[in-house]
C-alpha positions in Angstrom: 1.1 2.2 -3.7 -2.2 1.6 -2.2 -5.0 -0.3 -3.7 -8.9 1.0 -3.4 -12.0 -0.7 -4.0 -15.1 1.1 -3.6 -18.6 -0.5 -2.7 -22.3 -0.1 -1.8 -23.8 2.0 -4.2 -26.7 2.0 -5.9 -30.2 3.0 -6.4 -32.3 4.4 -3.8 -35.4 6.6 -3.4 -35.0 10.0 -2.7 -34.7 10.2 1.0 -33.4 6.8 1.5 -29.6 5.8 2.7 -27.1 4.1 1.8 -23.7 3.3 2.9 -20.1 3.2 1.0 -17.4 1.3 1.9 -13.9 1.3 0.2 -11.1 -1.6 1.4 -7.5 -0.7 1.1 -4.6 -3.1 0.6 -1.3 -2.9 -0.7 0.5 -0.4 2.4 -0.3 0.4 6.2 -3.8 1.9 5.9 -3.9 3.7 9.5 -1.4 6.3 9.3 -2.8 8.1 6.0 -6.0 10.6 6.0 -8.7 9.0 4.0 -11.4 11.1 1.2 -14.5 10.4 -0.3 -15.0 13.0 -3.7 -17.8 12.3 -6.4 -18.4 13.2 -9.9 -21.8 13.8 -11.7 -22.1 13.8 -15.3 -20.8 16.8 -16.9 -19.4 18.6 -13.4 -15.9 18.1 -12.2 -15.1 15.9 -9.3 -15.5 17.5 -6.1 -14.8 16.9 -2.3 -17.8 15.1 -0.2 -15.7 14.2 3.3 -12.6 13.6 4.5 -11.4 12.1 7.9 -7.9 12.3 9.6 -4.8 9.5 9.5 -6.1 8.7 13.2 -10.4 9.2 13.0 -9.6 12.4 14.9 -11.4 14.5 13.0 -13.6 14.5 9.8 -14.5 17.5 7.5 -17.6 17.9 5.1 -18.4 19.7 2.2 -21.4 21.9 3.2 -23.8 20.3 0.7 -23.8 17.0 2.5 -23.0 18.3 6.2 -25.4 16.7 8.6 -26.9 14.3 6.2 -23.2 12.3 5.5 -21.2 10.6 8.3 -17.5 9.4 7.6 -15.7 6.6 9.8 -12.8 4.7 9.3 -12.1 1.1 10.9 -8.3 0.5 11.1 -8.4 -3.0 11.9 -10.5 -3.7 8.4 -8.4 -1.2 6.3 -11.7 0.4 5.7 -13.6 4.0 5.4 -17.3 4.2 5.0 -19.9 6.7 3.9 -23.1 6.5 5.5 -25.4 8.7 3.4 -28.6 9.3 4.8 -31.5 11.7 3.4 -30.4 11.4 -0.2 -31.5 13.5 -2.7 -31.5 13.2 -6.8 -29.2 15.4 -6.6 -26.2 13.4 -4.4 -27.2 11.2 -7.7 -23.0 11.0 -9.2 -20.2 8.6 -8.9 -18.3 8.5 -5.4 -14.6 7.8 -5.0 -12.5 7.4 -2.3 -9.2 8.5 -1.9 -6.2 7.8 -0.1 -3.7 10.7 1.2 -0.1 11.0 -0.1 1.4 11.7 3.1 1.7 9.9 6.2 0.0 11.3 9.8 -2.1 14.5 8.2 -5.0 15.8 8.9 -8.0 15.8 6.8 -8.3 17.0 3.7 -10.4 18.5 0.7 -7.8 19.1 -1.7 -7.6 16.6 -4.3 -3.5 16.8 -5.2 -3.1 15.6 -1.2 -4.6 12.5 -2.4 -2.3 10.2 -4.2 -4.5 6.5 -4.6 -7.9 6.8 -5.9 -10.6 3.6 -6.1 -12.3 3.1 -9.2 -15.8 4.6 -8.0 -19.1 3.3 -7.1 -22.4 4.8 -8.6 -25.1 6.0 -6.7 -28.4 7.0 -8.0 -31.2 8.7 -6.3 -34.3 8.8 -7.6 -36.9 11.5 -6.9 
């Protein structure tokens, strides 16, 4: 079982940035594809980015595509979200999400996801 702690959220300005990091301990962090999914009030969770066991390749939800950048630091046990441009309505809380199987590709299915961190709120303001 992996352990995920989110961080860096907060409250920012409408076209402002900010950038999320969540740590993972507790198993080997670089062979397992990494996702980042938030949840506003009222809507159900849904995917933001995703980025493969290896860095290889990263997918985006189209809402956030161009604006969003995920990365992944292996040596740190790390993924970040930079989020730049942010609007009131990125405004929800973020999660990030480790993948059940080892050496996959990324995903934006939720039930490929088997650890999730306990979320970080951001809040844009317009």
């Amino acid at each position: 079982q992996v352990q995920l702690v989110e961080s860096g959220g907060g409250l920012v300005q409408a076209g402002g940035s900010l950038r999320l990091s969540c740590a993972a301990s507790g198993r080997s962090f670089s062979i397992y594809s990494m996702g980042w999914f938030r949840q506003a009030p009222g809507k159900e969770r849904e995917f933001v980015s995703g980025i493969s066991w290896n860095g290889g390749v990263a997918d985006y939800a189209d809402s956030v595509k161009g604006r969003f950048t995920i990365d992944r630091d292996n040596s740190k046990s790390t993924v970040f979200l930079q989020m730049n441009g942010l609007k009131p309505e990125h405004t929800a809380a973020y999660y990030c999400a480790a993948g059940k199987r080892p050496f996959t590709g990324a995903s934006r299915t939720n039930t490929d996801f088997g650890s999730w961190g306990q979320g970080t709120q951001v809040t844009v303001s317009s």
